[in-house]
C-alpha positions in Angstrom: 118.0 93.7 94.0 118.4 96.6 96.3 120.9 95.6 99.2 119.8 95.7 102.7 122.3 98.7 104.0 121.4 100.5 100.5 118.1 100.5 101.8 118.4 101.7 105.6 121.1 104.2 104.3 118.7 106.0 102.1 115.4 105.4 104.6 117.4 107.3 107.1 118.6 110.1 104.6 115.0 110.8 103.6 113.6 111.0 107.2 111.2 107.7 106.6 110.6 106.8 110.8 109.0 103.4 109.8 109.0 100.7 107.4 105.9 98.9 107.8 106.0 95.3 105.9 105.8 92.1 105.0 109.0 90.6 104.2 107.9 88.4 101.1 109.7 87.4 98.6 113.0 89.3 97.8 112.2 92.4 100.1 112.4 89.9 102.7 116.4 90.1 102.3 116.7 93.2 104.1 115.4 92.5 107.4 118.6 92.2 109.5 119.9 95.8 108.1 116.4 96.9 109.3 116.5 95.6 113.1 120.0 97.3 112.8 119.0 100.6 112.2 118.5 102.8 115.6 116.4 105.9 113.2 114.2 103.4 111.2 111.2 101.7 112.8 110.3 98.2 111.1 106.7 97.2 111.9 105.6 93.8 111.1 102.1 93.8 109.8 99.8 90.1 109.4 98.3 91.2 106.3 99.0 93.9 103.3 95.7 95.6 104.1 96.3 96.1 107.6 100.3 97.4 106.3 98.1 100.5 104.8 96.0 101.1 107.5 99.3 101.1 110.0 101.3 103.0 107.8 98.3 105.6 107.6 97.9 106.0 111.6 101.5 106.7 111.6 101.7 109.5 109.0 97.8 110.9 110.5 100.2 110.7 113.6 102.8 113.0 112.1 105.6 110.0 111.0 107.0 109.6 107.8 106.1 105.9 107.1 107.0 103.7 104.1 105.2 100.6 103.0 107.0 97.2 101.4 105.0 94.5 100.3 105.1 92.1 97.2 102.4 92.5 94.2 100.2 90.0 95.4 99.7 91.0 98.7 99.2 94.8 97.2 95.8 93.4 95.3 94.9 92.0 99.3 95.1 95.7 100.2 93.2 97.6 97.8 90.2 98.7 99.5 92.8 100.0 102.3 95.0 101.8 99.4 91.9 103.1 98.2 90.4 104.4 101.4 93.7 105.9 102.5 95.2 107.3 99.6 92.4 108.8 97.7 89.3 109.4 100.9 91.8 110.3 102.9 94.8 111.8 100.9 97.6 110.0 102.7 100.4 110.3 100.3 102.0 107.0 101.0 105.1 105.1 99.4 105.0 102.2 98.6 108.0 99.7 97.9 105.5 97.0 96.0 107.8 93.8 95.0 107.0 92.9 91.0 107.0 89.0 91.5 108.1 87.5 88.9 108.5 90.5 86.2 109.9 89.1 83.0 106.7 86.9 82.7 104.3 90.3 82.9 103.8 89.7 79.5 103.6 86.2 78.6 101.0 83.4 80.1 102.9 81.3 82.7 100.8 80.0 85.5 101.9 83.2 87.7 99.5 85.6 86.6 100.0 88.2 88.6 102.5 90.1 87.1 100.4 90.2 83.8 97.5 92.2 86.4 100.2 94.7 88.6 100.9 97.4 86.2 97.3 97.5 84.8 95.9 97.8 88.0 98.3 100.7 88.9 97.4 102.4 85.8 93.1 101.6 86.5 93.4 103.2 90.1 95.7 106.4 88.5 98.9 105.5 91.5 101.7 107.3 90.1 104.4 104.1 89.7 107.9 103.4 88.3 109.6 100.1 87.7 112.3 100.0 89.4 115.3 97.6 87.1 117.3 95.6 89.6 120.6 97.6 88.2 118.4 101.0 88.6 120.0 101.2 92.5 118.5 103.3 95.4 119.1 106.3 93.3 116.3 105.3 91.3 114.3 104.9 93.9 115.2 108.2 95.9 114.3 110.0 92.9 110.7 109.0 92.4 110.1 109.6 96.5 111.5 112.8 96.0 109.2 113.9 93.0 106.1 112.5 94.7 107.0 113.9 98.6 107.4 117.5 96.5 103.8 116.9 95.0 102.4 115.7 98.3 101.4 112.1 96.4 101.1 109.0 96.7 102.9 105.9 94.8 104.5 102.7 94.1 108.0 101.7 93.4 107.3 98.7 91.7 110.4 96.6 92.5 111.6 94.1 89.2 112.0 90.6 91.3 113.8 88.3 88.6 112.0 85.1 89.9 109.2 83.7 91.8 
């Protein structure tokens, strides 16, 4: 998993003024580098849905916003992903934590790692998985592609366990 400072360190290279998100799971790690930063905003949202719908009054507002939230909570906000990205062509990032990965393919009694990727792929969101070893480079390089094509997407974030 990406480390906290990796994180802030690239956020602040890239120009991102808030990281709107709730810190589930293993994204949940990098809150104390977050409060640290004096360039990065973190806002805490109650729900996924109302993440997307902060993170889109910030960019209609002129800030650079970034969203990280965990798979499950992602299928909470899809009628606000859908309204913002594609009625109202926000081109929003999303950091999306994969919960639970290497059981995407297999029947466990988490199934919502078997649903993530196929729902990315129904709604046509641009998405990489992003390896645990991949770094922030990885990362950087798929914002970078979709800021230059003024799109949205999802860095899909491989989380090793539940």
């Amino acid at each position: 998993m990406i480390g906290g400072e990796e994180l802030v360190g690239w956020l602040e290279r890239c120009g991102v003024t808030h990281l709107v998100w709730l810190p589930d799971s293993e994204l949940g790690q990098w809150e104390g580098a977050l409060v640290g930063s004096d360039q990065v905003r973190l806002i805490r949202a109650c729900r996924e849905g109302e993440a997307i719908a902060i993170a889109a009054g910030l960019w209609l507002g002129g800030a650079h916003p970034v969203v990280a939230i965990q798979c499950t909570g992602f299928f909470e906000a899809g009628d606000a992903i859908r309204n913002v990205v594609y009625d109202l062509g926000v081109p929003l990032f999303m950091l999306v934590g994969y919960r639970n990965y290497d059981a995407r393919d297999r029947a466990t009694g988490d199934s919502a790692p078997r649903f993530f990727e196929p729902i990315l792929k129904a709604w046509k969101l641009p998405y990489r998985v992003i390896e645990p070893d991949d770094g922030i480079e990885a990362i950087a390089a798929f914002y970078e592609q979709l800021r230059a094509q003024n799109q949205a997407g999802v860095a899909a974030l491989a989380e090793r366990r539940l």
